[in-house]
N, C-alpha and C positions, 0 to 999 in steps of 0.2 A: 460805502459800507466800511471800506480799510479805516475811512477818516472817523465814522461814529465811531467804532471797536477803539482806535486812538484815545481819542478824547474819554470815552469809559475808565478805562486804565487810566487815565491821568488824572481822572476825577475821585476815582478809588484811591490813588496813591495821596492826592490832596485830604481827603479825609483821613488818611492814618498820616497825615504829617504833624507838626504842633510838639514833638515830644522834645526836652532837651538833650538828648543824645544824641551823636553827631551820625548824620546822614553820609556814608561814605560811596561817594561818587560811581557808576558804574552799575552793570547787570541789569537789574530792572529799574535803576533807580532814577526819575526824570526832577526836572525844575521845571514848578509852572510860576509865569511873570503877571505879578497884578498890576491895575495902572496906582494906587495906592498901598500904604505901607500898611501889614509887611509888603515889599515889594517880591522878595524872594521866597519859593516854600517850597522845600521847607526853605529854612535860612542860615543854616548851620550844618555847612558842610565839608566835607574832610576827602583826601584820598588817599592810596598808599603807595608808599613805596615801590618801584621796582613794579611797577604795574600799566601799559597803556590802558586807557581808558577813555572810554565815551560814554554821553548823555545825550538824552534830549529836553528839548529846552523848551517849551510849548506859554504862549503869550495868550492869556486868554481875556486882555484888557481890547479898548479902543483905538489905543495909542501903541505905535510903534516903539519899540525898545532895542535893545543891543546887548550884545554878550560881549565884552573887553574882559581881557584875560592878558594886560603886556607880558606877563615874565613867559608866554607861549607866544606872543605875536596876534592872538586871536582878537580879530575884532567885526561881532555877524550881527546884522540886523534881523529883526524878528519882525514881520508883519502880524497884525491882530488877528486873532485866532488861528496863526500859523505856529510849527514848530521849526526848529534847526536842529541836528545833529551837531555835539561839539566834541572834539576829537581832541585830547591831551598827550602828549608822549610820557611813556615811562621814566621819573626823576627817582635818581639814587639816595640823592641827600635832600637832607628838608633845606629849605630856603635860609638866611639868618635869624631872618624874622619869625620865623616858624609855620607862616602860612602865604600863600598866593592872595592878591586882590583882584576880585571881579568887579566890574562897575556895569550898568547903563550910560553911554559916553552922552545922552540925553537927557536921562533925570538924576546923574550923579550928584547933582547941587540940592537937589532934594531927598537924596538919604537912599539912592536906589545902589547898594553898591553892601557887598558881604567879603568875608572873606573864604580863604579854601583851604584848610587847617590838615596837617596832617596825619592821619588814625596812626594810632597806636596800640 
């Protein structure tokens, strides 16, 4: 039952995704993984400063995928129509770059891989 109620909510939050304003990381906010592109949704995501955060990350493809996150060490596989929790510590300063890379360490070579930008 936990697991339909799940999946409802993440199918509601897939429906209000699509918008280009950035998705900032955290509270109700989840990532679902397709086995095709887009592969991230939303796709454009941001978090803030000074703030520990978690998501969850729910694969609703065939195919196994992965959460890599290096500038956190983070690297979780995702079984098909499984979720993971992924856990970020609080950063003071944005990166030089201005944003984190996430990838699929699986379908990276195929376009499976965003970034993580910081709201402002």
């Amino acid at each position: 039952m936990l697991g339909g109620l799940t999946m409802l909510m993440l199918v509601t939050l897939v429906g209000c995704g699509g918008s280009s304003s950035k998705n900032v990381l955290g509270g109700k906010n989840n990532i679902v993984l397709h086995d095709q592109n887009p592969f991230y949704d939303p796709s454009d995501l941001a978090i803030r400063l000074n703030q520990e955060i978690s998501f969850t990350v729910y694969n609703d493809g065939k195919e196994i995928h992965n959460v890599t996150i290096p500038a956190f060490a983070i690297d979780m596989d995702v079984a098909p129509k499984q979720s993971i929790t992924v856990k970020l510590p609080a950063v003071a300063s944005a990166p030089r770059d201005g944003f984190y890379t996430m990838y699929c360490k699986y379908h990276q070579s195929q376009g499976e891989a965003t970034k993580i930008k910081i709201a402002k």
